[in-house]
C-alpha positions in Angstrom: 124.5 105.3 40.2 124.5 109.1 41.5 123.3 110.7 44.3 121.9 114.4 44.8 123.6 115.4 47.8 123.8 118.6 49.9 126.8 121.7 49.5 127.2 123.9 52.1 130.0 126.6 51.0 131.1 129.7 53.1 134.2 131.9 53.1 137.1 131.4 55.5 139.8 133.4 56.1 141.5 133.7 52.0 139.5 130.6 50.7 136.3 128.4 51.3 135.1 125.6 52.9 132.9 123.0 51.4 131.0 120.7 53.7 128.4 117.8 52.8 126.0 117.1 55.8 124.5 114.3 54.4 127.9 112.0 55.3 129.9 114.9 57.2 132.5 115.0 54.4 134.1 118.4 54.2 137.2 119.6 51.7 138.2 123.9 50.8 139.2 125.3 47.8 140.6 129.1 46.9 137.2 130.0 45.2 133.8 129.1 45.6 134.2 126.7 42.7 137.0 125.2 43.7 135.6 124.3 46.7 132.4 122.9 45.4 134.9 121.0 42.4 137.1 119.4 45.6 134.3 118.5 48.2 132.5 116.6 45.3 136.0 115.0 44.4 136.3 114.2 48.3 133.0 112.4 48.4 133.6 110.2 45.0 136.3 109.4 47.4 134.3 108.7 50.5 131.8 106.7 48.4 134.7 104.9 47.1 136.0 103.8 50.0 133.8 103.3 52.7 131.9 100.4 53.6 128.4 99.5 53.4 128.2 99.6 56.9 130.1 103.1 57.1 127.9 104.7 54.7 125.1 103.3 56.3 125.9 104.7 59.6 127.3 108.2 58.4 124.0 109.1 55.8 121.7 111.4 57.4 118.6 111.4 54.5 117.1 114.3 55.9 118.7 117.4 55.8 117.4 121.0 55.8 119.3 124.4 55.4 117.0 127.4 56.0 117.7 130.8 57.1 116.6 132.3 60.3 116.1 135.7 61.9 117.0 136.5 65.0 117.5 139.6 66.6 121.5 141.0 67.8 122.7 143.9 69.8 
């Protein structure tokens, strides 16, 4: 079984950061790829691991990344 989870990649500092809101499972990389290739690794992981229960608790089935506007300065 798979699931279609959520990504959520921005720069930091010389690398990136990876982070999966659906179970707040997060992992980095030194490129974009990397991080995207190590955050699903971390989750096969998670999924893995973790309990019924834990899963369970930690899934959040609704998630939704827009952009906003708001007005600076």
């Amino acid at each position: 079984m798979s699931k279609e989870l959520t990504a959520i990649i921005k720069s930091e500092g010389d690398g990136y950061v990876a982070l999966c809101p659906e179970v707040d499972v997060a992992s980095q990389g030194d490129t974009v790829a990397e991080a995207r290739a190590n955050l699903r690794e971390a989750l096969a992981l998670f999924f893995e691991s973790a309990s019924e229960t834990e899963i369970e608790q930690r899934f959040c089935p609704e998630v939704y990344v827009t952009r906003v506007e708001v007005a600076v300065g």
